[in-house]
N, C-alpha and C positions, 0 to 999 in steps of 0.2 A: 079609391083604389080599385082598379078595373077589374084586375087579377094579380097573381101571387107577383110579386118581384122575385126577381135570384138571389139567392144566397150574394154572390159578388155584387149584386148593388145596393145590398144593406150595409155589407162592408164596405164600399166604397161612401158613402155617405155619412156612417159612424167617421170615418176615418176626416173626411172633411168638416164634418163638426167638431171636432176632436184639434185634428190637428193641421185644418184647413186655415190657409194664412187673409185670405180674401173675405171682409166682413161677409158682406153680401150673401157669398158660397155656405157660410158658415151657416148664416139666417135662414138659406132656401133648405140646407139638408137639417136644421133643427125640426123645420116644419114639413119639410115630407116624410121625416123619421118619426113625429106625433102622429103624422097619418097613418104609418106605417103600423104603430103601437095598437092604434084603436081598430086594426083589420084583422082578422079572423086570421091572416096568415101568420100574423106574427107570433101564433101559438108552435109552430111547426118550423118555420125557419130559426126563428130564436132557439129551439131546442137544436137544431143542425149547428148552428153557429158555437154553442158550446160545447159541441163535438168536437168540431174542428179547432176549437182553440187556435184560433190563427194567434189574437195578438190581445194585450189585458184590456184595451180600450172596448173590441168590439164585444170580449167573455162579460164583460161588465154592462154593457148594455143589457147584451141578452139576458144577461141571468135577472136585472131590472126591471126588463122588461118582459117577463115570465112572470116575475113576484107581484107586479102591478096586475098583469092579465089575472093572474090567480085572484087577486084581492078586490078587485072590480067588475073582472068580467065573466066570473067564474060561468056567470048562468051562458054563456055563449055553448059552452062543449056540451054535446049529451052525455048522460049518466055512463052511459058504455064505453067512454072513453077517459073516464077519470080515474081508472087501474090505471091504465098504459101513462098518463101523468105521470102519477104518484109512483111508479116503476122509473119514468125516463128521470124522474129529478132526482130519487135515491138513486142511478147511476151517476148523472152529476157530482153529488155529494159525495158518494163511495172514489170519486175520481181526482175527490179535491187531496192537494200534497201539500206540504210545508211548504214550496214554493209559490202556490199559489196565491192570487192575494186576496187580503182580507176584504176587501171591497165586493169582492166576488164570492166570496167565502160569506156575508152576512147576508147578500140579497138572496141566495142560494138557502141558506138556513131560514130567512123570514118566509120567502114562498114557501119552504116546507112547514114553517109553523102555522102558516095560512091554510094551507092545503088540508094540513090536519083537523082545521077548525070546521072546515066548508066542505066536508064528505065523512058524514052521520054512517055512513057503511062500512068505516071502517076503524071496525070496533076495536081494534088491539093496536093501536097503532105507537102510543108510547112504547111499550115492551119491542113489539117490531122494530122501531130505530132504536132504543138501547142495540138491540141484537144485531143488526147489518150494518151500523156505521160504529 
């Protein structure tokens, strides 16, 4: 991947894997969406896309594909930016409603229980989420 994609063509792409009717369509946006997973952007747009809450197919990706980056690729961010992480996913979190769904609802709790594990600096962090969510 060259440079970042847009926000609209990740969601166009989830959207055709998802609910794309043409095999082929289906096969090309699984495998530009792995590319996608494994690029440095998809730290930043996946967190924009569950901003936006467009639709549960794409919140589901993202939030997936946040918990995977967390879990694999954590060494990619530098140290100075795994606050603002660990801030933007307790917003996530703090944003989930009884309508939300659980699918979204679990990747979103396992990256936090990930996160938790793989930043040694942040010593109070149980007490911290009893307290904010």
């Amino acid at each position: 991947m060259d440079g970042p994609p847009s926000v609209d063509l990740v969601v166009k792409a989830v959207n055709s894997l998802y609910n794309g009717q043409d095999p082929s369509q289906k096969e090309e946006a699984g495998r530009w969406l792995q590319e996608y997973q494994n690029s440095v952007y998809a730290w930043t747009i996946s967190d924009q896309l569950l901003q936006q809450k467009r639709d549960i197919e794409t919140c589901y990706f993202a939030a997936q594909t946040l918990r995977s980056k967390i879990q694999s690729k954590f060494h990619e961010l530098p140290e100075n930016v795994h606050e603002s992480l660990r801030n933007s996913l307790l917003e996530h979190l703090n944003a989930v409603t009884g309508t939300t769904d659980s699918v979204i609802k679990t990747q979103l709790c396992l990256a936090m229980a990930d996160l938790v594990l793989l930043m040694p600096e942040w010593k109070n962090a149980v007490p911290e989420l009893i307290q904010r969510l």
